[in-house]
C-alpha positions in Angstrom: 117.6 79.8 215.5 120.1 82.3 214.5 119.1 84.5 211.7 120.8 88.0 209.6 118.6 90.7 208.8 119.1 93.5 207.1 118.1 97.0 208.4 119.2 100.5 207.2 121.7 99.5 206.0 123.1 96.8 208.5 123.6 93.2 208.9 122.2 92.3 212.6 122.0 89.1 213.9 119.1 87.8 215.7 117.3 84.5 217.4 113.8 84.0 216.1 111.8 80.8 215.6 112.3 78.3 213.4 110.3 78.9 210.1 107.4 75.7 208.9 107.6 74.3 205.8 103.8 75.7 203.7 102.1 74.1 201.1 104.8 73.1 198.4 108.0 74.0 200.4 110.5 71.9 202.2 112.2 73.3 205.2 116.3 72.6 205.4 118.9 73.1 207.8 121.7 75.3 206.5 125.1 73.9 205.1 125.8 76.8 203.2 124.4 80.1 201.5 126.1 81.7 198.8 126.6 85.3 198.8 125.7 86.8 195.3 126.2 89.9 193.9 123.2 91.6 192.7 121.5 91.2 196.6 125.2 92.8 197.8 123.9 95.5 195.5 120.5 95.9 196.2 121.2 95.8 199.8 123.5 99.1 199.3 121.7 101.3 197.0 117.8 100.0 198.4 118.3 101.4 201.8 115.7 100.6 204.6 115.1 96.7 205.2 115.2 94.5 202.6 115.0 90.4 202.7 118.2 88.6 202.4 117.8 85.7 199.7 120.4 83.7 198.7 121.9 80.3 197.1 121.1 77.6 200.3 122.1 73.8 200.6 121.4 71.7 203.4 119.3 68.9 204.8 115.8 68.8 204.2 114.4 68.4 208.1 110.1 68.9 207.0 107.9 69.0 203.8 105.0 70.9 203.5 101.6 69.3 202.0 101.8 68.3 198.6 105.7 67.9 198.0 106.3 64.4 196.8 109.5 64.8 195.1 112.0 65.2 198.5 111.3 63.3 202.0 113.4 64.3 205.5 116.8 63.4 205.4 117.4 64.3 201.2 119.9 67.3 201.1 119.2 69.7 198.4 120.1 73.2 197.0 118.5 76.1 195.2 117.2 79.7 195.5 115.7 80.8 198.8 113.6 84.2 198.1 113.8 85.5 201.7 115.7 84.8 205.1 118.4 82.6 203.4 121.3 83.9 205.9 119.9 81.9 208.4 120.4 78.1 210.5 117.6 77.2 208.7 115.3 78.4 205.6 112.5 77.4 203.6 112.3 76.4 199.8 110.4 75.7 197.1 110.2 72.7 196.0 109.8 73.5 192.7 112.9 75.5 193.3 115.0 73.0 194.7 117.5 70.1 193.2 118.7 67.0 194.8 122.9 67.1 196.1 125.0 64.2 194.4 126.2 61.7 197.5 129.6 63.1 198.5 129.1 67.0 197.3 129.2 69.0 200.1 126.6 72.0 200.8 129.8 74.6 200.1 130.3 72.8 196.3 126.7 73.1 195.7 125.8 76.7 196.4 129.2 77.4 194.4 128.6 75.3 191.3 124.9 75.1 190.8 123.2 78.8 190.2 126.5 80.1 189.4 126.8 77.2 186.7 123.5 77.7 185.3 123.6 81.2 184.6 127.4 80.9 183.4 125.7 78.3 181.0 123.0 79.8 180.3 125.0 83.0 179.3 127.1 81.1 177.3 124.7 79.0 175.4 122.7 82.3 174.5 126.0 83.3 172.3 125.4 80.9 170.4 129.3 79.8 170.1 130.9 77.9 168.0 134.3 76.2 168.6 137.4 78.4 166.8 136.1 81.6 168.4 137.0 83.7 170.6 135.7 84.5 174.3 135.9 87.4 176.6 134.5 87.1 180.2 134.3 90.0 182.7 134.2 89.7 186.3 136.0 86.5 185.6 137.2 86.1 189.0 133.4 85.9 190.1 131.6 82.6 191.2 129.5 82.7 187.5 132.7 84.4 185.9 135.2 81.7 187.0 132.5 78.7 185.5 131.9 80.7 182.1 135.9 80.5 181.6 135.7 76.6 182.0 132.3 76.6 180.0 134.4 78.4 176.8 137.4 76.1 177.2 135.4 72.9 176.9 133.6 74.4 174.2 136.1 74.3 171.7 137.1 77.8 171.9 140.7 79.3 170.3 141.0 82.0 172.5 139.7 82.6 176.2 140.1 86.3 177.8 139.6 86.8 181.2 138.8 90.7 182.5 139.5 91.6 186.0 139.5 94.1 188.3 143.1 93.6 189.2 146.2 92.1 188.1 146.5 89.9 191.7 143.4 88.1 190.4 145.9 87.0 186.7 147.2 83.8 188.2 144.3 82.7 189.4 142.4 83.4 186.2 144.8 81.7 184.1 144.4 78.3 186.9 140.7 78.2 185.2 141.7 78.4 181.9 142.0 81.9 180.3 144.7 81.8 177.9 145.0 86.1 178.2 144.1 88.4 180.7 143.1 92.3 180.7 142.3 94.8 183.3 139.5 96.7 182.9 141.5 100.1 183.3 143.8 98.6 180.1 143.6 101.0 177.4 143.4 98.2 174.7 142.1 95.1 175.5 143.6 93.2 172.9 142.3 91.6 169.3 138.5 91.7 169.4 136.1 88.5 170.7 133.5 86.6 168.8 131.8 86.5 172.0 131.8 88.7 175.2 129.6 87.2 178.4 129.5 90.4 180.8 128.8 90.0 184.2 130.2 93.5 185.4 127.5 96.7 183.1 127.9 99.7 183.9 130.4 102.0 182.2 132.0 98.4 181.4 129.4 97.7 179.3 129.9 100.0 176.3 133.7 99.2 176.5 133.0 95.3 176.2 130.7 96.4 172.9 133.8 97.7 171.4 136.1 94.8 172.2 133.5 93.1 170.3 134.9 91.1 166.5 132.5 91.9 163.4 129.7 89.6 163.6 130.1 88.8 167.7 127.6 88.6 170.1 127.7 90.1 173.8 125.8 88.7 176.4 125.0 91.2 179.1 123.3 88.6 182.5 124.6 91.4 185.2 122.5 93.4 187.6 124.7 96.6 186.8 122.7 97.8 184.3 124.5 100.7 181.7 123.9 101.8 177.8 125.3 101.0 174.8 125.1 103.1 171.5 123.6 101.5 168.6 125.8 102.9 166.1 128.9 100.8 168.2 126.6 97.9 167.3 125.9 99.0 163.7 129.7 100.0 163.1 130.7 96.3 164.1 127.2 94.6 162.5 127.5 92.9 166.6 124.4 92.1 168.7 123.4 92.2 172.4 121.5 89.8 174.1 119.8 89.7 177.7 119.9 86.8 179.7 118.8 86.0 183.1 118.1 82.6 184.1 114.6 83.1 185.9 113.7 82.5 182.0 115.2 79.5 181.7 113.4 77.9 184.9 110.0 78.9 183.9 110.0 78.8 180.9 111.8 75.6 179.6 111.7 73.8 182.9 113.1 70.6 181.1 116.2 72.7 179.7 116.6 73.6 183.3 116.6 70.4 185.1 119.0 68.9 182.1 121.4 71.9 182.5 121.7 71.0 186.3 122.3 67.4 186.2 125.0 67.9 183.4 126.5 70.6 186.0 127.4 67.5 188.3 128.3 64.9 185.0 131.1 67.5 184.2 132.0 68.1 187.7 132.1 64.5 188.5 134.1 64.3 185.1 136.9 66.8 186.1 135.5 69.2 183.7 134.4 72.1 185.7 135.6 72.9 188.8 133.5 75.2 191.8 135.9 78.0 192.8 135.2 79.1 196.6 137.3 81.7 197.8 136.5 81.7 201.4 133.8 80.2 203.5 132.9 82.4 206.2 130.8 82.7 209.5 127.3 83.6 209.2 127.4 85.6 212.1 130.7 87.6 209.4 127.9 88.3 206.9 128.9 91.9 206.6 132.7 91.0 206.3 131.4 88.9 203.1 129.5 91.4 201.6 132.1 93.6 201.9 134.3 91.2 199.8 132.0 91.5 197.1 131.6 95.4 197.0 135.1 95.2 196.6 135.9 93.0 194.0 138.4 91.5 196.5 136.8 87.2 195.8 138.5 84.7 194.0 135.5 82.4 193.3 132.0 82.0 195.3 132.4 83.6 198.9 130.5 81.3 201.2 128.4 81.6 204.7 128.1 78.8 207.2 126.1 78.5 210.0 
């Protein structure tokens, strides 16, 4: 089977053998692997050879001993830890969640992580409808399903912050009612609630743009600082998310949040933005999408 690797730096492709499904797994063959942000950015700053995980959906093809939940033939999606960029990869079982009859392996990998962390973010606000809602790196896979999250939500005012003003349209398509650049000086009357996806330097200028009383969510793997007193000044909080909480540690929540992910897609409320599906063998021409902040929506690799 074909297979990317990462080594020094470099995306290779290469034939090896087909993995076997162990003890709890199931072993698919690829649809489609999303391409996410924070192994774009590990990949760059780690160096050396790393393992390529990834967002997969496909058809389940083998199940390892003790997996009763999936058979051959069930198509599914979830996280794959290692040697996701790749014809075929194996899952957990635990990790993985059925595909709703006409969905295709490109709508899953785009709607179901991103729209559990974009929940996930958003639910950890604690919003209530009337308020106010900034989202950074709104143009992103998670970014673009936190807008729709806030708009179905109830809430007044939905800000979108983007790298660039080509991305405005687009942004607007998904429900912002204003956008700002990140290089804007002001960035308009301050939110309830922030959901930041970018850190960084961002980070201490999305506490600011926080309202007295609001709450930022910081679920990036950009990292950054923030200043109590800009807290204390605007009596705000920050809150951590990251959805690896969620799945272990209220596995029920989990599984609800992902079948209501298909209710409100099936229902016309949310909508998976892909912005291009690509090659596998064009991994690095992806990846490079990402660095650069150039995707409209969940960039896409298929075998």
């Amino acid at each position: 089977m074909l297979r990317i690797r990462h080594e020094a730096g470099v995306l290779l492709a290469e034939t090896v053998d087909r993995p076997e499904a162990g003890a709890g797994e199931v072993l698919i063959r690829v649809e489609a692997v999303g391409v996410t942000l924070p192994v774009v950015r590990k990949l760059r700053e780690g160096g050396g050879s790393a393992a390529l995980a990834g967002e997969v959906a496909g058809e389940i093809v083998a199940v390892g001993a003790g997996v009763t939940a999936f058979r051959a033939g069930d198509r599914v999606t979830g996280l794959c830890f290692a040697d996701a960029y790749a014809e075929f990869a194996v899952l957990n079982a635990a990790m993985a969640s059925p595909i709703p009859v006409g969905a295709t392996g490109v709508e899953a990998v785009a709607l179901v992580r991103s729209g559990l962390v974009a929940r996930g973010a958003y639910e950890a606000a604690r919003p209530q409808p009337g308020e106010s809602v900034l989202v950074t790196a709104a143009a992103s896979g998670v970014g673009t399903l936190a807008l729709q999250y806030a708009k179905a939500g109830g809430a007044a005012r939905v800000v979108a912050a983007v790298s660039s003003a080509e991305k405005a349209d687009f942004v607007r398509e998904l429900g912002a009612d204003e956008v700002i650049l990140y290089e804007d000086a002001d960035w308009g009357a301050p939110c309830d609630v922030i959901l930041d996806g970018v850190g960084g330097e961002l980070l201490g200028r999305a506490v600011r743009a926080l309202a007295t009383g609001g709450r930022l969510v910081a679920f990036s793997s950009g990292g950054g600082t923030v200043e109590a007193y800009e807290l204390l000044a605007r009596g705000a909080t920050m809150i951590g998310f990251q959805i690896r909480a969620i799945a272990t540690g209220k596995p029920d929540l989990y599984d609800r949040w992902r079948r209501d992910l298909w209710h409100l897609r099936e229902a016309g409320t949310l909508r998976a933005a892909v912005h291009e599906q690509i090659p596998l063998t064009e991994a690095a021409r992806a990846h490079a999408l990402i660095e650069q902040r150039r995707n409209l929506g969940k960039v896409v690799l298929v075998p």
